[in-house]
Backbone bond lengths (Angstrom), bond angles and torsions (degrees), N, CA, C in turn:
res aa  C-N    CA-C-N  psi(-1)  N-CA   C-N-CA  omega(-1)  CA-C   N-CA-C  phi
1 X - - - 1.464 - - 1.530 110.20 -
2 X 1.392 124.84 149.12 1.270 113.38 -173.04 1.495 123.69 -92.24
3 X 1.343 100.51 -9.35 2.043 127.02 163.87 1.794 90.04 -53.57
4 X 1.005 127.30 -33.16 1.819 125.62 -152.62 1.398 94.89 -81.01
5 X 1.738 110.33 -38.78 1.485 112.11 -151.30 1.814 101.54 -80.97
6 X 1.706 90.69 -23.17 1.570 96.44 -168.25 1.189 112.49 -84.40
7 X 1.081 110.66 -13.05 2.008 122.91 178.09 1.174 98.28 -70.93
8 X 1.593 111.35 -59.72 1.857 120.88 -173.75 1.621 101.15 -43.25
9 X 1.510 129.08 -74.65 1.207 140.65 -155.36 1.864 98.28 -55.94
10 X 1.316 107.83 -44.33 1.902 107.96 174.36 1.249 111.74 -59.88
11 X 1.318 134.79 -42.39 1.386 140.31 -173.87 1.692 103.34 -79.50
12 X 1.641 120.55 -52.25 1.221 101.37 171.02 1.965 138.04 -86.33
13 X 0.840 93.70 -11.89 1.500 97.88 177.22 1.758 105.97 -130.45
14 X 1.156 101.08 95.16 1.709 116.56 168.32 1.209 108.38 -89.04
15 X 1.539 125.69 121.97 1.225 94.74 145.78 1.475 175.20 -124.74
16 X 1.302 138.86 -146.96 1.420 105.87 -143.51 1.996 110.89 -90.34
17 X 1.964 106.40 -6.39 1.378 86.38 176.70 1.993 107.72 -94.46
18 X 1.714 112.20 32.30 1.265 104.59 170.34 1.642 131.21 -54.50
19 X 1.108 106.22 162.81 1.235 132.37 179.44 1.456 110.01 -85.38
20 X 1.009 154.26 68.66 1.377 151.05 -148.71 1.506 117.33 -77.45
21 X 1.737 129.43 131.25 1.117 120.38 158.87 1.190 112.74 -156.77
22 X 1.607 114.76 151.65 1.553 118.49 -172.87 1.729 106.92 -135.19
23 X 1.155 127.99 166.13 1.207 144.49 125.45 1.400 129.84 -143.42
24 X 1.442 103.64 -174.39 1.550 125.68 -174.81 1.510 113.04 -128.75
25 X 0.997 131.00 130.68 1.285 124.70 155.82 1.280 122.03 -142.81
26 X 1.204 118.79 164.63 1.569 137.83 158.97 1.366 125.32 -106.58
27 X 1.363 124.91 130.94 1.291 110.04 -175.49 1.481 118.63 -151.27
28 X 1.306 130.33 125.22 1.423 131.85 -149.80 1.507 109.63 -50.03
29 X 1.309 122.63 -17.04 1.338 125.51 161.22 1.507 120.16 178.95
30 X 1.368 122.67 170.15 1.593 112.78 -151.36 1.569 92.16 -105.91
31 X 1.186 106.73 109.48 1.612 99.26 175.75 1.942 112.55 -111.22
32 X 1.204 101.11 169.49 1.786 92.70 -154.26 1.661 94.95 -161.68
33 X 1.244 125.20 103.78 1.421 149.56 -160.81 2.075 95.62 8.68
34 X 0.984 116.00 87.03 1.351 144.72 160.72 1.537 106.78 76.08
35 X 1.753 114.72 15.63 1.643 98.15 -179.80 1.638 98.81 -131.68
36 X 1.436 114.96 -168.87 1.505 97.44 -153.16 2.237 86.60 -115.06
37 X 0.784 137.73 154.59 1.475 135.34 -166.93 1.528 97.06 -136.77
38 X 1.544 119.03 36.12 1.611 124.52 174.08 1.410 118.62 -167.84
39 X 1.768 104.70 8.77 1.577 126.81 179.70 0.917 104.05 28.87
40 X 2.008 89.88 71.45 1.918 93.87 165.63 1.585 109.39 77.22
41 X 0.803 164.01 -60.87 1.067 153.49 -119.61 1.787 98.02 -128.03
42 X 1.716 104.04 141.63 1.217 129.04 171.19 1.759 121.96 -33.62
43 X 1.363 123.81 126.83 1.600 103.00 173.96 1.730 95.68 -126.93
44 X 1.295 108.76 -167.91 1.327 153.48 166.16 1.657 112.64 -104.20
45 X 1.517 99.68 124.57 1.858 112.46 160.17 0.921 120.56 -155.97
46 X 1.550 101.55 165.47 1.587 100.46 -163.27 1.651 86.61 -145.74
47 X 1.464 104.46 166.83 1.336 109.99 -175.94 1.714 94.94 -175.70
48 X 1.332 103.66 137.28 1.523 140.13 -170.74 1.600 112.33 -136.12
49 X 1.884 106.14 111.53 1.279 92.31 179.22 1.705 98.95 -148.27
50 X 1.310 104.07 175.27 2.067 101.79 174.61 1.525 90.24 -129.99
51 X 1.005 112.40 -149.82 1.450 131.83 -135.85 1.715 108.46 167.32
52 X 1.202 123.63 119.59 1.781 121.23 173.75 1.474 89.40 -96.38
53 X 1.723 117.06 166.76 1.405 123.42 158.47 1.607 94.87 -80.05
54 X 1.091 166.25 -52.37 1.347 149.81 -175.63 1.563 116.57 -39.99
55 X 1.599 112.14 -24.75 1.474 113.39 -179.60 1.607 109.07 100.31
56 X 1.538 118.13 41.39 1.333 121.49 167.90 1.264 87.17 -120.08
57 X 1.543 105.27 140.27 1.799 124.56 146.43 1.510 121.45 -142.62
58 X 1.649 94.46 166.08 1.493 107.12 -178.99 1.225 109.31 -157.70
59 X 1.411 101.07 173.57 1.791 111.09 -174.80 1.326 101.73 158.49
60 X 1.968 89.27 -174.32 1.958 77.24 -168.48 2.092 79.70 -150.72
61 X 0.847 111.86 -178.46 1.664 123.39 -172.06 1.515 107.89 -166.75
62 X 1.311 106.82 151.79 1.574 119.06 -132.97 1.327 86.59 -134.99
63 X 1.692 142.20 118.93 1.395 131.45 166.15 1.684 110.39 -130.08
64 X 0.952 102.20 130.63 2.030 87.99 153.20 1.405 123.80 -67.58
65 X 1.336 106.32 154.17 1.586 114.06 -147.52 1.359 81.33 -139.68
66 X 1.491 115.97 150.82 1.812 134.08 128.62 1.537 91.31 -160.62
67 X 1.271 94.26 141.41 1.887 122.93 169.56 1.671 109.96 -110.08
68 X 1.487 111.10 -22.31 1.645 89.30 -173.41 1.927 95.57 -139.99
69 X 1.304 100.20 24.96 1.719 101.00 157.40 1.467 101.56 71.17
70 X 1.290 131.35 32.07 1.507 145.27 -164.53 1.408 125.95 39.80
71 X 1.285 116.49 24.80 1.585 139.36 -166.53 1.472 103.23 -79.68
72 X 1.265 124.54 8.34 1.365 133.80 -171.03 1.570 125.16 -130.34
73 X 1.071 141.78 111.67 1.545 130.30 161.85 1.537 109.83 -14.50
74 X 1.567 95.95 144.63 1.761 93.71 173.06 1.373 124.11 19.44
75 X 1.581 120.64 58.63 1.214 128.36 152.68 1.494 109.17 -60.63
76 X 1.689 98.81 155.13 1.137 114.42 144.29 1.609 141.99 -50.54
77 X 1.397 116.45 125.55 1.622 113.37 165.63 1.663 125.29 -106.09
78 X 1.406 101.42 -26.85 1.386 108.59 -167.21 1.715 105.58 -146.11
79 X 1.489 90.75 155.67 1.671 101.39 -161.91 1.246 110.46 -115.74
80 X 1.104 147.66 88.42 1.824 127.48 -176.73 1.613 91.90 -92.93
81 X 1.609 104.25 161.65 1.337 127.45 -158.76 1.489 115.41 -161.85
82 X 2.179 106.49 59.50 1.382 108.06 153.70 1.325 125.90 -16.93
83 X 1.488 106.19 161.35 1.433 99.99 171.85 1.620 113.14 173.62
84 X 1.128 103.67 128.20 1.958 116.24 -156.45 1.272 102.41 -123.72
85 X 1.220 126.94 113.26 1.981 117.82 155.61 1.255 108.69 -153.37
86 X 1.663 113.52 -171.65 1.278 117.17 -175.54 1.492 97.37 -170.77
87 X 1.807 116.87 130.92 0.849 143.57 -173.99 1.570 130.49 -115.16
88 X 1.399 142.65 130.73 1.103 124.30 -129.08 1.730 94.79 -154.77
89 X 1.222 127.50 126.97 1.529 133.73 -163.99 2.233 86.35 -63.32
90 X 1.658 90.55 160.96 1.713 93.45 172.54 1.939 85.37 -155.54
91 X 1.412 98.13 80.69 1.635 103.64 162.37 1.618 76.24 94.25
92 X 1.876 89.27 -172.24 1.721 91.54 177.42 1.158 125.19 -99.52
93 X 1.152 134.48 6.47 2.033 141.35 156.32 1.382 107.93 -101.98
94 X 1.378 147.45 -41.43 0.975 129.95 164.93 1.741 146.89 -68.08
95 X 1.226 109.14 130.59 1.888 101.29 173.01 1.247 107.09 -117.41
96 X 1.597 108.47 159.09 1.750 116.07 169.22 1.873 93.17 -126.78
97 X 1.128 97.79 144.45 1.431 117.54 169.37 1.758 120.77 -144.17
98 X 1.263 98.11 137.54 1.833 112.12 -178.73 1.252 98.91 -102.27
99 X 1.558 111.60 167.87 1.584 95.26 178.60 1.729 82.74 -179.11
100 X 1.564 102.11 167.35 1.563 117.31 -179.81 1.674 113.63 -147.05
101 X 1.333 111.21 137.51 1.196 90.92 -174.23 1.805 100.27 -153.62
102 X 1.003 89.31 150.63 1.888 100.94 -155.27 1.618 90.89 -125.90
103 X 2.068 89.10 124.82 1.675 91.94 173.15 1.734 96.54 -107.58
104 X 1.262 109.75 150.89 1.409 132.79 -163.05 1.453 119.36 -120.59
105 X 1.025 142.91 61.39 1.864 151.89 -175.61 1.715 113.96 -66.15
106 X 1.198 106.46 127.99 1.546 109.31 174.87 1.143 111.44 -86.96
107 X 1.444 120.64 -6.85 1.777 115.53 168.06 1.920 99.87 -144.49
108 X 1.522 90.69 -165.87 1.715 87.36 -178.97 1.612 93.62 -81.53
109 X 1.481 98.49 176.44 1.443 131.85 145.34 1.708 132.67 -102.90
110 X 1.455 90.93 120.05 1.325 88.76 -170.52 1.444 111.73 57.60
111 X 1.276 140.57 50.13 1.585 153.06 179.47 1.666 120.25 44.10
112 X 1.572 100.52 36.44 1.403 131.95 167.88 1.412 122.56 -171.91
113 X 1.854 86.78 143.71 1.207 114.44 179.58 1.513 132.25 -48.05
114 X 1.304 105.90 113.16 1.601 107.16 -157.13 1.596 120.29 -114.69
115 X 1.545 104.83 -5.56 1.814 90.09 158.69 1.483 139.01 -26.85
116 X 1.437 128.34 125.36 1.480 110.68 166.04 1.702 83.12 -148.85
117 X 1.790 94.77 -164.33 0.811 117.36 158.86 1.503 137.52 -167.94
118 X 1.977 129.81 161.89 1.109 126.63 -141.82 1.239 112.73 -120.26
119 X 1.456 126.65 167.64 1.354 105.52 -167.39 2.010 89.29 -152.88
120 X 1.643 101.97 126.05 1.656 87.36 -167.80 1.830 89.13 -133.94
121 X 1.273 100.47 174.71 1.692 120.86 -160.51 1.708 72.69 -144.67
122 X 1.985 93.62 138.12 1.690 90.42 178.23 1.946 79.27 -150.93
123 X 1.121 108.59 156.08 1.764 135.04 167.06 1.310 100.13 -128.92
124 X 1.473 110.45 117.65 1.358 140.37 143.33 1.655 133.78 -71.82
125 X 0.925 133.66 128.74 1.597 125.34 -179.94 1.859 108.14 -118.63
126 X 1.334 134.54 98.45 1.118 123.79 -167.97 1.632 98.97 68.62
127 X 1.356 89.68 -158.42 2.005 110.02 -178.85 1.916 103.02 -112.15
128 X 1.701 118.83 24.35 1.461 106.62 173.84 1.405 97.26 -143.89
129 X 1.399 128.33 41.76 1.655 107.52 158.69 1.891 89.02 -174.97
130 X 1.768 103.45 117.70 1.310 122.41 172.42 1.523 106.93 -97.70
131 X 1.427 102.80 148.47 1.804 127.94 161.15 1.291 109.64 -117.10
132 X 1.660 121.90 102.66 1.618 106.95 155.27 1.677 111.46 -119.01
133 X 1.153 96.95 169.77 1.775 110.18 165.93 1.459 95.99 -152.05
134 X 1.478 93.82 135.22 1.518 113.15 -176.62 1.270 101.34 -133.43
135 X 1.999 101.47 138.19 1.873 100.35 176.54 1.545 90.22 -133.67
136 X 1.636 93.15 135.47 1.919 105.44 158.14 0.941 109.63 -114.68
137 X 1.257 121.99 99.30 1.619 124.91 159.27 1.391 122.94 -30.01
138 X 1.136 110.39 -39.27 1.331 114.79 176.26 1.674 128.83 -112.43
139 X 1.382 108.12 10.78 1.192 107.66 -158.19 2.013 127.11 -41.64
140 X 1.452 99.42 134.40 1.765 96.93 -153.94 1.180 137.39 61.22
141 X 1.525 104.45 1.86 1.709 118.55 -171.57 1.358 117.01 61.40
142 X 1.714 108.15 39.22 0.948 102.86 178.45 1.455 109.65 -154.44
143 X 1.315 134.02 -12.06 1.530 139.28 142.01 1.310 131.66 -118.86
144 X 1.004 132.00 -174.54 1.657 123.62 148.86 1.278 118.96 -114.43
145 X 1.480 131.26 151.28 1.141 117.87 -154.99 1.854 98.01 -151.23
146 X 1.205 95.76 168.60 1.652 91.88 -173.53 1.928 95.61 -157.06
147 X 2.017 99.36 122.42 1.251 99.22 179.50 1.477 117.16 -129.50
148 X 1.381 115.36 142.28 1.322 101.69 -167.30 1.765 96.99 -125.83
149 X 1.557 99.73 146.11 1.648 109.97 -172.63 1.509 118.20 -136.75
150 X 1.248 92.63 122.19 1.796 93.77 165.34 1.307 129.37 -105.62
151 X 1.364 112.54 129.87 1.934 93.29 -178.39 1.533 96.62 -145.07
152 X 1.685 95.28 153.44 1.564 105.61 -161.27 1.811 96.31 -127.93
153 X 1.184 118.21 135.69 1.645 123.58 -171.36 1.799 99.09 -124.58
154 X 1.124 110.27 138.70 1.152 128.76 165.91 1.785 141.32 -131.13
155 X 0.962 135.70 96.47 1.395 139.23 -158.05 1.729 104.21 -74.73
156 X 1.369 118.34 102.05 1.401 130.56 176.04 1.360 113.65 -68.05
157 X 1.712 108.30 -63.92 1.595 87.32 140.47 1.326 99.61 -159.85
158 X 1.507 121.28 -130.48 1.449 109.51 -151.36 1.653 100.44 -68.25
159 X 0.967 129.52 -52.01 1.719 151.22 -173.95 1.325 110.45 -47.70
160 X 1.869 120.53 -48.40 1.428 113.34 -152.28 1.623 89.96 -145.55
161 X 1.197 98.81 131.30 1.556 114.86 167.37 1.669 121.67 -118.28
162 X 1.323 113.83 137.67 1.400 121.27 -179.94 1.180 92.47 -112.23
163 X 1.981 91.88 149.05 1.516 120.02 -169.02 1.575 109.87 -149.40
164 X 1.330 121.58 129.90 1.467 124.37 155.79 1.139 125.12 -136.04
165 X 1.490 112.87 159.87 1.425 118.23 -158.88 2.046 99.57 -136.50
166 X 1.224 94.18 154.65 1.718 109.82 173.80 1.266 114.96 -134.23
167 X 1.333 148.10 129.62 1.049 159.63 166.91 1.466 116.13 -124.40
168 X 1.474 102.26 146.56 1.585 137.27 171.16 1.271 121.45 -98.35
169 X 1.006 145.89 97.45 1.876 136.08 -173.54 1.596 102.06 -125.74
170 X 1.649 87.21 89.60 1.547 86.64 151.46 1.558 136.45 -88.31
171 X 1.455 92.76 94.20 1.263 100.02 -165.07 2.086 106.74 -108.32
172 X 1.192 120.94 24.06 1.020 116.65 179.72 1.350 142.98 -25.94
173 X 1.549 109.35 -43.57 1.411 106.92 -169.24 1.882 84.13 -110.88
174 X 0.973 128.61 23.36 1.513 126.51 174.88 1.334 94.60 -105.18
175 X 1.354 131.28 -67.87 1.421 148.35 -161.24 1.800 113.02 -95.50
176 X 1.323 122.39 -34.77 1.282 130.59 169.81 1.782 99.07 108.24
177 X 1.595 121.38 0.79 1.275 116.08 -176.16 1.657 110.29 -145.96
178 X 1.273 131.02 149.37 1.550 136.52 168.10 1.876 84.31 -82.90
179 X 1.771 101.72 136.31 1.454 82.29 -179.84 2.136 82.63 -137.72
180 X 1.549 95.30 -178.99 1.781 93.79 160.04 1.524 112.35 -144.73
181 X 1.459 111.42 127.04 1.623 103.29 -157.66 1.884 81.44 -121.41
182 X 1.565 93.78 164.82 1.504 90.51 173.52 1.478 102.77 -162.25
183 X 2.096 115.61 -163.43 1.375 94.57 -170.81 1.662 86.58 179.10
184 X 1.081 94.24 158.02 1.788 106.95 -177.57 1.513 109.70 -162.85
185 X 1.365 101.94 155.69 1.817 106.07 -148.78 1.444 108.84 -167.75
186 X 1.275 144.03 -169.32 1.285 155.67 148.02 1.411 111.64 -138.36
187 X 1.483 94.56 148.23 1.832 105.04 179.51 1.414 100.42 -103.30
188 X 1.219 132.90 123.59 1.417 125.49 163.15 1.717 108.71 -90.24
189 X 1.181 125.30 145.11 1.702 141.03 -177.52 1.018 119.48 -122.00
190 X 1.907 99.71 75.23 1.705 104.87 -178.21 1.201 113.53 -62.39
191 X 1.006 144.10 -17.68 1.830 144.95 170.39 1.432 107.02 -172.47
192 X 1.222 117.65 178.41 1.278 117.83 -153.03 1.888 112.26 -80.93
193 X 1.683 112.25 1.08 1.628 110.81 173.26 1.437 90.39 -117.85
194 X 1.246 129.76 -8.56 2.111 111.08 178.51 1.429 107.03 -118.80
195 X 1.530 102.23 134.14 1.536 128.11 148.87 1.118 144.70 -99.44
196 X 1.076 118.06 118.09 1.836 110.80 177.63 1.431 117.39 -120.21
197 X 1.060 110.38 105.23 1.732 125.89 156.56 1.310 145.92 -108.84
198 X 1.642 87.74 127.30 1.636 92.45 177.61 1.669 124.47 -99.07
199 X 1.385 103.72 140.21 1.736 84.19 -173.04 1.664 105.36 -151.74
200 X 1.665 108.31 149.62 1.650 103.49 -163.15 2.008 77.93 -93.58
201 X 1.253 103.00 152.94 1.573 131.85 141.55 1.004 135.04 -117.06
202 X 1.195 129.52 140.62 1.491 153.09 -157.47 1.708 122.30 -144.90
203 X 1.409 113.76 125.78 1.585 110.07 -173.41 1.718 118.84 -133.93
204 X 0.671 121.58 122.26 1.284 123.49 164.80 1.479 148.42 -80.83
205 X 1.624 106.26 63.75 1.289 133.43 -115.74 1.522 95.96 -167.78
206 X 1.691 123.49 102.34 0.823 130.75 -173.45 1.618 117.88 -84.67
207 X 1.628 109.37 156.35 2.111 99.79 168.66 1.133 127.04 -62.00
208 X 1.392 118.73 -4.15 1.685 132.56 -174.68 1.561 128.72 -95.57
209 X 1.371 95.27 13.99 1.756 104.98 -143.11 1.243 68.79 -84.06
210 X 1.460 157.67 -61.41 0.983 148.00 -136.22 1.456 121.12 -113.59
211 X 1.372 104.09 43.76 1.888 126.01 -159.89 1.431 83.92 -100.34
212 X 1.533 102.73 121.52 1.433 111.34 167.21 2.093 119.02 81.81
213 X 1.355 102.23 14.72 1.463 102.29 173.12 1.551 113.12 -71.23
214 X 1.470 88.54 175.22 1.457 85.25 -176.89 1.728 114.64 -110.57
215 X 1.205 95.25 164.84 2.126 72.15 -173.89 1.746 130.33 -51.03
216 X 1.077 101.45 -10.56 1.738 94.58 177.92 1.416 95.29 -110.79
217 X 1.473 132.08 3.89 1.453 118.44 169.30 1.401 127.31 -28.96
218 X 1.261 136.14 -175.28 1.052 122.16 141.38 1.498 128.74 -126.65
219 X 1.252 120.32 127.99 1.571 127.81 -156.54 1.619 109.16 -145.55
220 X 1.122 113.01 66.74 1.447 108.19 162.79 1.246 145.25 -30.78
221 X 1.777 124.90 165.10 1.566 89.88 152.27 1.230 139.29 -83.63
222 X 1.889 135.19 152.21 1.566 113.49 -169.45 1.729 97.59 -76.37
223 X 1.592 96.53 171.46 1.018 112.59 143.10 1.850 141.20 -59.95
224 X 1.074 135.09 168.94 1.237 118.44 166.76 1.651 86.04 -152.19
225 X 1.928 104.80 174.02 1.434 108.52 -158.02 1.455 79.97 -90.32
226 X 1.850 104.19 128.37 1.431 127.89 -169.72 1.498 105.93 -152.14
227 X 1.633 102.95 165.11 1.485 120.12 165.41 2.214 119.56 -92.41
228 X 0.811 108.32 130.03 1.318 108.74 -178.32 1.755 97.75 -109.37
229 X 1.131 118.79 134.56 1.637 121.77 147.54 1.770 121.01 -152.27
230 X 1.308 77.58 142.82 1.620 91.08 -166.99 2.080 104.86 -136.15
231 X 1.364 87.91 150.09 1.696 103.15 -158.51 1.463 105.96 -114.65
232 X 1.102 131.60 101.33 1.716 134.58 -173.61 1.296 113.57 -83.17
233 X 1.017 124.62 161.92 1.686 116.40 139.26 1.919 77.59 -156.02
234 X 1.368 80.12 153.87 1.971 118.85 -167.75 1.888 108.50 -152.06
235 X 1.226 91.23 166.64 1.908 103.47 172.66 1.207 95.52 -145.86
């Protein structure tokens, strides 16, 4: 796949006037525009990225994965998640950024092969209110899909910031529904490398969506109205 070759070339040749950044996290479970990408259960991630002063970046991030609770031949365990863009000032509060981003599976999903990849256009206003739309032509290699997100950040004060987000996933012929899931939370900033956040999610996303698939469909697990928290540390 050519997502593989572009991961390889990011991981081996950095270069040397980058901008450097990493983290780690843990997080009570991997959730992913209203479905869960670790069935329920707690993972591990990691993520490595730079930054140019001209406004190019890249990197790639590393998660554990399950979609169908290992109930399948050669499931999936782990997710890598290339990733290329470049963002560009528009006046002095606004940014626009392009960007690409390639999901990566060490086995199938749902008893197929599910690499693809995404390609999103995002508007920034200041550092507290995002615009994206993201399209995968192929998403899972098995629809195309188109998602659109809003998220709003707020600094309470120096320590803890509140954040919420809204999403659109038209994911119809992937999922069987156009749905809108969303979520609100606070980051607390125990020092300047740890985070801790807690945050409710919410989906709009029925138990039926997946009435009548076929065995390599794809049907995750849903969400339900829950708490998510997850604990970082980064440099």
């Amino acid at each position: 796949m050519p997502c593989r070759l572009w991961l390889c070339l990011l991981l081996a040749c950095p270069p040397a006037w980058a901008d450097w950044h990493g983290k780690l996290s843990v997080l009570s479970e991997y959730v992913y525009r209203g479905y869960s990408k670790s069935w329920g259960n707690p993972v591990v991630q990691g993520q490595l990225d730079y930054q140019d002063a001209s406004g190019w970046f890249a990197g790639a991030a590393v998660s554990q994965a399950s979609f169908d609770g290992r109930d399948y031949p050669e499931h999936t365990d782990l997710e890598a998640k290339p990733f290329l863009g470049v963002h560009w000032p528009l006046g002095t509060d606004w940014r626009a950024e392009l960007s690409a981003y390639g999901y990566i599976y060490d086995g199938d999903v749902f008893s197929k092969p599910a690499d693809f990849v995404e390609f999103s256009a995002a508007l920034h206003y200041q550092d507290w209110l995002s615009g994206k739309i993201s399209v995968a032509p192929d998403a899972y290699q098995r629809q195309a899909t188109v998602d659109y997100e809003l998220n709003y950040r707020h600094d309470l004060t120096d320590t803890v910031q509140f954040s919420a987000g809204l999403g659109l996933y038209q994911a119809d012929r992937l999922l069987g529904k156009n749905y809108l899931y969303w979520n609100l939370g606070a980051s607390w900033f125990l020092d300047a490398h740890l985070v801790f956040d807690c945050r409710y999610v919410d989906v709009q996303l029925d138990g039926d969506y997946a009435a009548g698939s076929r065995p390599d469909a794809f049907h995750p697990k849903l969400l339900g109205s829950q708490l998510l928290l997850t604990l970082s540390v980064g440099f």
